[in-house]
KOLMAR-698445 format. One record per residue (C-alpha): chain; x, y, z. Coordinates in Angstrom, 3 decimals. Example, Ala and Ser with C-alpha at 12.3 -4.5 7.8 and 13.67 -1.06 7.14 Angstrom:
<rs>
{chain: A, x: 12.300, y: -4.500, z: 7.800}
{chain: A, x: 13.670, y: -1.060, z: 7.140}
</rs>
This chain:
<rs>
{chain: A, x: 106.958, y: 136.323, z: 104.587}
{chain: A, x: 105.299, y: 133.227, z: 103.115}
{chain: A, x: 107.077, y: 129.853, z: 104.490}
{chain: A, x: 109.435, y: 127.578, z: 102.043}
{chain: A, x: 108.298, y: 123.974, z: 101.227}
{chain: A, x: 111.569, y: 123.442, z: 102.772}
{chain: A, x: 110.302, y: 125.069, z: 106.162}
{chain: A, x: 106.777, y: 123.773, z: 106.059}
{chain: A, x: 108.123, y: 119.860, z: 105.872}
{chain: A, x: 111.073, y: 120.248, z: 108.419}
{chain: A, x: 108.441, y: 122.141, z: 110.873}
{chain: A, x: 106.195, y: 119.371, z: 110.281}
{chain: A, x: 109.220, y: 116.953, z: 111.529}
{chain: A, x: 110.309, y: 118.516, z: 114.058}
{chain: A, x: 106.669, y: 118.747, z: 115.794}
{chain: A, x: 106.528, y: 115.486, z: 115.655}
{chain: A, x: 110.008, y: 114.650, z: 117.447}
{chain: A, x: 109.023, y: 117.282, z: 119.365}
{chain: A, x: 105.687, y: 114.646, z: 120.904}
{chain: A, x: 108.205, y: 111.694, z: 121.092}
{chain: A, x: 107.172, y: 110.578, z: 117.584}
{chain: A, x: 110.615, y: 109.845, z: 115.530}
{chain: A, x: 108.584, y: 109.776, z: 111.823}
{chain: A, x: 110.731, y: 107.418, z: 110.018}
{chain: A, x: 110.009, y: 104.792, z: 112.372}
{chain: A, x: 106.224, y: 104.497, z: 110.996}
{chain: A, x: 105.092, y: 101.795, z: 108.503}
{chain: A, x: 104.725, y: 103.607, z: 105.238}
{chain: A, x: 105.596, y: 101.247, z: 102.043}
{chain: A, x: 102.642, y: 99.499, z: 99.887}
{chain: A, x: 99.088, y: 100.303, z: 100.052}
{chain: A, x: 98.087, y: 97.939, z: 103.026}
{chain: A, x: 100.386, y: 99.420, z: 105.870}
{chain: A, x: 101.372, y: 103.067, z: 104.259}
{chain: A, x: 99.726, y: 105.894, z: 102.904}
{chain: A, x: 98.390, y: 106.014, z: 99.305}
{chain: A, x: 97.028, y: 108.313, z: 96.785}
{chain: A, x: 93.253, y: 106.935, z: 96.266}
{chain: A, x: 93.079, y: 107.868, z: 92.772}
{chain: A, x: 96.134, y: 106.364, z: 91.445}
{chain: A, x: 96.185, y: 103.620, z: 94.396}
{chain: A, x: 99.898, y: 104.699, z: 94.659}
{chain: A, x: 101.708, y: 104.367, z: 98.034}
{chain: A, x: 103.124, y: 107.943, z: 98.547}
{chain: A, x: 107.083, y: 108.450, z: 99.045}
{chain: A, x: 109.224, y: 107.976, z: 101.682}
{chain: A, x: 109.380, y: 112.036, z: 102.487}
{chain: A, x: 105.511, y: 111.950, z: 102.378}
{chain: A, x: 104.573, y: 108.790, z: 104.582}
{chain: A, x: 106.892, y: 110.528, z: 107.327}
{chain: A, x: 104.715, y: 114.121, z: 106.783}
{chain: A, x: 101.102, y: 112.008, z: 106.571}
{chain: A, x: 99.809, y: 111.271, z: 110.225}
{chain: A, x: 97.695, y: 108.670, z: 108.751}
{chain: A, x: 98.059, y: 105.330, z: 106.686}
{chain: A, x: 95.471, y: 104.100, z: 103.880}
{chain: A, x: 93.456, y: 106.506, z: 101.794}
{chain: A, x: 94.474, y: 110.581, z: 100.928}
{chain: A, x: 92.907, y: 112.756, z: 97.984}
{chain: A, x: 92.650, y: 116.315, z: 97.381}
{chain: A, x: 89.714, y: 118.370, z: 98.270}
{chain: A, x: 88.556, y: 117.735, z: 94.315}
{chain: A, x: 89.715, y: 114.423, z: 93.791}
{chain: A, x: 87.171, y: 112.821, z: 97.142}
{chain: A, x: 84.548, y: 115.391, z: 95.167}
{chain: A, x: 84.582, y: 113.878, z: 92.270}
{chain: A, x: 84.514, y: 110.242, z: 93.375}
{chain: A, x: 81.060, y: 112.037, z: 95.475}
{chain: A, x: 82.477, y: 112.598, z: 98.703}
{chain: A, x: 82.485, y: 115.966, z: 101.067}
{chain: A, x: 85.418, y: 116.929, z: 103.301}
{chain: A, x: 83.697, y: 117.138, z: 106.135}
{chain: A, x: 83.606, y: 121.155, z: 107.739}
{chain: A, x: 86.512, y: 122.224, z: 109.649}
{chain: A, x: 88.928, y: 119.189, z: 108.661}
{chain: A, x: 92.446, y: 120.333, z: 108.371}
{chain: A, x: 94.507, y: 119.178, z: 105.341}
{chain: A, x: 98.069, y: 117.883, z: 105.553}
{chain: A, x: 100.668, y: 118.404, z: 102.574}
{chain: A, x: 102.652, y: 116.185, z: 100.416}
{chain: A, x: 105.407, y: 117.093, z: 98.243}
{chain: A, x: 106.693, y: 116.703, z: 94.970}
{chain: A, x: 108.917, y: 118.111, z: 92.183}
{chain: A, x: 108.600, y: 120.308, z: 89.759}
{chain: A, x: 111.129, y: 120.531, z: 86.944}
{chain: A, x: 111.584, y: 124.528, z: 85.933}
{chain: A, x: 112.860, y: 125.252, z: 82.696}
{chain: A, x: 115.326, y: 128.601, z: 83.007}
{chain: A, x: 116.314, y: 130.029, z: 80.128}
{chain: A, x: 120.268, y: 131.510, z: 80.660}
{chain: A, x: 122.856, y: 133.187, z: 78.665}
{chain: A, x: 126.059, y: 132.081, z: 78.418}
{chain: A, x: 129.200, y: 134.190, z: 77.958}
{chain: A, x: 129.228, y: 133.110, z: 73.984}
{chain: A, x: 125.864, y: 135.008, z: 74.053}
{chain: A, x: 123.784, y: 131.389, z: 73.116}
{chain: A, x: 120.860, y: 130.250, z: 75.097}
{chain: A, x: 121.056, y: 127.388, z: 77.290}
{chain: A, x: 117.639, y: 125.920, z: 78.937}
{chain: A, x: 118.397, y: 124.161, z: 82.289}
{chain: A, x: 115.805, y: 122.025, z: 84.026}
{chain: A, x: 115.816, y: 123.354, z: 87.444}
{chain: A, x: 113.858, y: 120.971, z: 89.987}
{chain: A, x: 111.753, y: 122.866, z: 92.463}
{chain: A, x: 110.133, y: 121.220, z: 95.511}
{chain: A, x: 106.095, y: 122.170, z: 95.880}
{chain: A, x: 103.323, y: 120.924, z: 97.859}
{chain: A, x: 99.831, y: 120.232, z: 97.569}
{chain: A, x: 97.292, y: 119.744, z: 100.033}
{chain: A, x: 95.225, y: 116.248, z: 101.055}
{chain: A, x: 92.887, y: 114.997, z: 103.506}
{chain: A, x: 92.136, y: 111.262, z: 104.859}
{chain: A, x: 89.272, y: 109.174, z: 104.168}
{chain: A, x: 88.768, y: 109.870, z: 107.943}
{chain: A, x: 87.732, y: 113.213, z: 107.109}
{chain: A, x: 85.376, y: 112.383, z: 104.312}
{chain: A, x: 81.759, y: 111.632, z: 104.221}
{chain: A, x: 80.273, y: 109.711, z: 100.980}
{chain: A, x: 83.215, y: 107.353, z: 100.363}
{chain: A, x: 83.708, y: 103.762, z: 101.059}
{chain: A, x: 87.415, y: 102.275, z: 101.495}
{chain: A, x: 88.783, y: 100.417, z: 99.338}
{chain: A, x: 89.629, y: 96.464, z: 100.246}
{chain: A, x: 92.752, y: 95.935, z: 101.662}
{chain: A, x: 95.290, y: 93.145, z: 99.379}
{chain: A, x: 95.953, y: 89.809, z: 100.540}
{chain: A, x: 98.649, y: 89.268, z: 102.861}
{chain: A, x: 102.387, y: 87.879, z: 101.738}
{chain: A, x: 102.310, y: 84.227, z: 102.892}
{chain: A, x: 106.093, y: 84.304, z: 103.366}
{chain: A, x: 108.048, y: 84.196, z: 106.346}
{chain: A, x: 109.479, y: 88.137, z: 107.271}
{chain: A, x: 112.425, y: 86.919, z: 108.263}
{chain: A, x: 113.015, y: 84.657, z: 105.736}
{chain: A, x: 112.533, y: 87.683, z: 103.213}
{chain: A, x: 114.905, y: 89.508, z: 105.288}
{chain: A, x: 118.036, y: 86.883, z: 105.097}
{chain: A, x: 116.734, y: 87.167, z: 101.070}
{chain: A, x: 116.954, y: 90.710, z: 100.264}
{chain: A, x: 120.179, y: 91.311, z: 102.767}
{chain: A, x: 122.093, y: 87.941, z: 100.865}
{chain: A, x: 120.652, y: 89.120, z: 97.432}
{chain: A, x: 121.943, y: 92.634, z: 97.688}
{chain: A, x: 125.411, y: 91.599, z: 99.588}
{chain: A, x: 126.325, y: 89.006, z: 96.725}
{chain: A, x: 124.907, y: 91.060, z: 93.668}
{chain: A, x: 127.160, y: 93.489, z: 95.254}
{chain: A, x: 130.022, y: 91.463, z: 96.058}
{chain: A, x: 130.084, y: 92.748, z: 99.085}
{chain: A, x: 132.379, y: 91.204, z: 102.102}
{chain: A, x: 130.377, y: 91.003, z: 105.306}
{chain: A, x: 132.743, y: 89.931, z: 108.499}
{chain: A, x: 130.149, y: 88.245, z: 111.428}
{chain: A, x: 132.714, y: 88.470, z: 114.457}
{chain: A, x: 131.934, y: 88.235, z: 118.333}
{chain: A, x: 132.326, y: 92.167, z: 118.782}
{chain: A, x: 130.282, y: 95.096, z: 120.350}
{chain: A, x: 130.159, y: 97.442, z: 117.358}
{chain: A, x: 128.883, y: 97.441, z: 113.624}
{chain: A, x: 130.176, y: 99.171, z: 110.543}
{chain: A, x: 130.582, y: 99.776, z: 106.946}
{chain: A, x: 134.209, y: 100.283, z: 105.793}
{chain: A, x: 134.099, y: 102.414, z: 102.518}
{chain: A, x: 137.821, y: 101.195, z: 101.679}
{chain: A, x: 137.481, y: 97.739, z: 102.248}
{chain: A, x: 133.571, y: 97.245, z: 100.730}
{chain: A, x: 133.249, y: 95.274, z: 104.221}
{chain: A, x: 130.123, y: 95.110, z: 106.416}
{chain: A, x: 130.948, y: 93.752, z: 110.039}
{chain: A, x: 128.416, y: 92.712, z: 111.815}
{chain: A, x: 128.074, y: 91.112, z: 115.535}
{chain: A, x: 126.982, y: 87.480, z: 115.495}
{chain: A, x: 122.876, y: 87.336, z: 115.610}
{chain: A, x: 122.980, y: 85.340, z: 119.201}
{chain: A, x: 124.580, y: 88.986, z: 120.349}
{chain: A, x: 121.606, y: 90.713, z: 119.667}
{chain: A, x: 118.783, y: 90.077, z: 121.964}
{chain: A, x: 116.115, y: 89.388, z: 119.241}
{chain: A, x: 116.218, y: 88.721, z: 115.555}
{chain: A, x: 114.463, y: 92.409, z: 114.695}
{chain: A, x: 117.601, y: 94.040, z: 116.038}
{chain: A, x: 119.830, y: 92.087, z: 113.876}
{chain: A, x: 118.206, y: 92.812, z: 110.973}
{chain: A, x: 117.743, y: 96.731, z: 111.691}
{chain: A, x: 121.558, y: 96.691, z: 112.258}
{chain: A, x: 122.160, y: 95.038, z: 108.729}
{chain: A, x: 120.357, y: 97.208, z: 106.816}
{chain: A, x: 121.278, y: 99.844, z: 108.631}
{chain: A, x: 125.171, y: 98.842, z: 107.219}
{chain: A, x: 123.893, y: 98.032, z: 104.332}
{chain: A, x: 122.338, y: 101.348, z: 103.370}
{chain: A, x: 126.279, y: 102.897, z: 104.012}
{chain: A, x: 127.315, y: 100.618, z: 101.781}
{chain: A, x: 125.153, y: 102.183, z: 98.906}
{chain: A, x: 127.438, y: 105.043, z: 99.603}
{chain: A, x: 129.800, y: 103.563, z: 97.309}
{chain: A, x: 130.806, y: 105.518, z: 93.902}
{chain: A, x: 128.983, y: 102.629, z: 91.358}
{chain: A, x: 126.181, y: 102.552, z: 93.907}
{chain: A, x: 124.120, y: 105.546, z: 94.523}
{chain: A, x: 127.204, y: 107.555, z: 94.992}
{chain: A, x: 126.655, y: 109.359, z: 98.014}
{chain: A, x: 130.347, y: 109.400, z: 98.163}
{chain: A, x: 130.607, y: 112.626, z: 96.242}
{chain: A, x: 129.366, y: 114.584, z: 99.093}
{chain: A, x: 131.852, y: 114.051, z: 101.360}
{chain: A, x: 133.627, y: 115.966, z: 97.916}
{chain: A, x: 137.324, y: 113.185, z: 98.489}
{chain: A, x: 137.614, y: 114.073, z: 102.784}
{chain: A, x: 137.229, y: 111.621, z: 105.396}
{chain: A, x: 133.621, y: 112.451, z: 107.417}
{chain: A, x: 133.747, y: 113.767, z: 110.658}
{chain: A, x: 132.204, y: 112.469, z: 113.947}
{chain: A, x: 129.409, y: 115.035, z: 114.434}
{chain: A, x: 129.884, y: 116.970, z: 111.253}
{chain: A, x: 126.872, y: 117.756, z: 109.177}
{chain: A, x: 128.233, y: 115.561, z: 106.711}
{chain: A, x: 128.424, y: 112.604, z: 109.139}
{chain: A, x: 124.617, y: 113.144, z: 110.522}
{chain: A, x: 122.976, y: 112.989, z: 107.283}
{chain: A, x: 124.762, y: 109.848, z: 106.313}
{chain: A, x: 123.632, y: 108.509, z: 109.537}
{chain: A, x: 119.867, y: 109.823, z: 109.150}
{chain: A, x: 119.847, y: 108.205, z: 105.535}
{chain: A, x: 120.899, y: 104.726, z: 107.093}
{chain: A, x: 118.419, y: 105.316, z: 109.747}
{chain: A, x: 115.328, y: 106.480, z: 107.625}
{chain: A, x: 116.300, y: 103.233, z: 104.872}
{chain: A, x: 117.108, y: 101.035, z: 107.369}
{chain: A, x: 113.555, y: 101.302, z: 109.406}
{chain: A, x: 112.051, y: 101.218, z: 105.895}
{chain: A, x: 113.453, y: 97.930, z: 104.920}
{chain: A, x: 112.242, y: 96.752, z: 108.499}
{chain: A, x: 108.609, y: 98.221, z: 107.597}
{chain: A, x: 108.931, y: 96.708, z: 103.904}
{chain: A, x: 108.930, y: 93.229, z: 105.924}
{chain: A, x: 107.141, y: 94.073, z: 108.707}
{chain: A, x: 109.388, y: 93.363, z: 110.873}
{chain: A, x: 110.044, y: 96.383, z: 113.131}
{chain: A, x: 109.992, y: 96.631, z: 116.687}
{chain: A, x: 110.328, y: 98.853, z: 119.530}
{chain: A, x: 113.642, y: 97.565, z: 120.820}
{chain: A, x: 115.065, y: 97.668, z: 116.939}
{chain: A, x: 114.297, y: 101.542, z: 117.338}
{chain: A, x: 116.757, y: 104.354, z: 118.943}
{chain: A, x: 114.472, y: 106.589, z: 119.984}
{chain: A, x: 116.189, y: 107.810, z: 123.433}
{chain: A, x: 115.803, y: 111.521, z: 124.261}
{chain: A, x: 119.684, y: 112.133, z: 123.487}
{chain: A, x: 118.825, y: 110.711, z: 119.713}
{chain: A, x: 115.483, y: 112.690, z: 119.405}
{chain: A, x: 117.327, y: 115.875, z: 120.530}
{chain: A, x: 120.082, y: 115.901, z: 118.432}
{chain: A, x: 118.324, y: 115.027, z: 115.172}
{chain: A, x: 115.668, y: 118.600, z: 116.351}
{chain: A, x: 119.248, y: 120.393, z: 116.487}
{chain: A, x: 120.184, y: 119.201, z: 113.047}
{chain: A, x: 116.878, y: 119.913, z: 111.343}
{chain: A, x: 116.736, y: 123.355, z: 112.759}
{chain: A, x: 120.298, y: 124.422, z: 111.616}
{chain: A, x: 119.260, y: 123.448, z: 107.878}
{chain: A, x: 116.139, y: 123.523, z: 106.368}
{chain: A, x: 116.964, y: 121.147, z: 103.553}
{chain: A, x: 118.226, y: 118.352, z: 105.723}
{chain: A, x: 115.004, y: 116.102, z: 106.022}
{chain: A, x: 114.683, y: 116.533, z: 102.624}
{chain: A, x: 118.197, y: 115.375, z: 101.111}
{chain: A, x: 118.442, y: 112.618, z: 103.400}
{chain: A, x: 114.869, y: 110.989, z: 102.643}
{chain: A, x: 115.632, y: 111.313, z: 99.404}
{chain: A, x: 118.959, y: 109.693, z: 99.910}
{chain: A, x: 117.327, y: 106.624, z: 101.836}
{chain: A, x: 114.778, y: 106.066, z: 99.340}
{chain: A, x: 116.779, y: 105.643, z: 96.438}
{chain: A, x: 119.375, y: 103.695, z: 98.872}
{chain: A, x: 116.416, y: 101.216, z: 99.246}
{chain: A, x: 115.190, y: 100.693, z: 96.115}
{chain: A, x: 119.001, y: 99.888, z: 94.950}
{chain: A, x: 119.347, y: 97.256, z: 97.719}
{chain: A, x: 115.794, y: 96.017, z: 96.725}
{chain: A, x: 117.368, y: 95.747, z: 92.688}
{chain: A, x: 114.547, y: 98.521, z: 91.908}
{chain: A, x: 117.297, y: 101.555, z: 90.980}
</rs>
């Protein structure tokens, strides 16, 4: 029986976790540190620079033949995904037709520039002049006051978003032992706080009931703060390996979750990238 899209991209994470690699924690925004499409110079999305082992330059088997290149013999391809919209025709009870747009995930296959003969990169852009972690305090203090959002900094050992009170606490920065962390714990908060019903409304799926600990429910919120929060860090280029949680206990329990539910990887990624580009004031 052939494999699902579904099964073919949570495989694909789970080898990975499987090595010690924890895929959202790999640069993957903008063509100079992510994957891109070379024809449309395009960085690919979030779901995709997690699946691509590479960054810079991908292209189908046609699209490096065109532009006069050869896959070289033997190269493997990798996949990305996309959607498809499906129109289905149905008929309702009235005995009229209704056409619903049905989105159905695909894939197609790519290969690196690595892997091709006859092509020249392209030049990489200049580099942003401005401080990363003065662009950090920007986008967190842009989003939190566009937002109106209350943030609480308080001497304290823990860090949360409180849906009722539209409150972010936060330790004070001196707590953490580096700025990186700081910031990975803010916009990990921060992504929970797109959660909210005028936000992206991620509220919905917890369908009016409090989340629990360790509940399906309560991992994929986490995974969606974890996958947007190491994305913002990426964004700035500010990530580290102390600002990542990648003990065995953490890798373990997120190869549980992804083999229990095919579509996991997939909702949350999706989640996290459109949780990003709202505290970025892209939505």
């Amino acid at each position: 029986m052939a494999k699902s899209v579904y099964e073919m991209v949570t495989e694909r994470i789970i080898s990975q976790l499987q090595n010690g690699i924890i895929p959202w924690q790999k640069p993957w925004t903008g063509i100079r540190s992510g994957a891109y499409n070379r024809i449309s110079k395009k960085p690919y999305s979030l779901l995709n620079q997690m699946l691509l082992s590479h960054e810079g330059e991908y292209a189908t088997f046609k699209q490096w033949q065109d532009l006069g290149g050869h896959v070289r013999k033997g190269e493997k391809a990798e996949i990305v995904v996309f959607w498809k919209i499906q129109p289905v025709e149905e008929i309702l009870e009235d005995g009229t037709k209704e056409v619903k747009q049905i989105p159905l995930l695909r894939y197609f296959n790519v290969f690196h520039i690595s892997q091709v003969d006859g092509v020249e990169p392209l030049s990489k852009d200049e580099l942003n002049d401005i401080e990363p972690i003065e662009k950090a305090e920007s986008i967190l203090h842009d989003y939190w006051n566009r937002e109106g959002i209350e943030i609480e900094h308080i001497a304290s050992d823990n860090a949360y978003y409180s849906p009722s009170r539209d409150l972010i606490h936060l330790p004070l920065m001196e707590q953490f032992k580096d700025a990186n962390e700081y910031y990975s714990t803010a916009f990990h908060e921060s992504v929970h706080s797109t959660m909210k019903e005028t936000r992206c409304n991620r509220a919905e799926d917890r369908k009016g009931k409090l989340v629990a600990f360790g509940s399906n429910e309560y991992s994929k919120e986490e995974l969606v703060a974890e996958i947007g929060s190491a994305n913002l860090m990426n964004i700035l280029g500010i990530e580290s390996d102390k600002s990542f949680r990648n003990s065995t206990a953490y890798i373990q329990g997120w190869l549980s979750k992804l083999r229990n539910d095919v579509k996991f990887i997939v909702s949350a990624s999706g989640k996290a990238e459109k949780a990003v580009k709202y505290i970025l004031g892209e939505a």
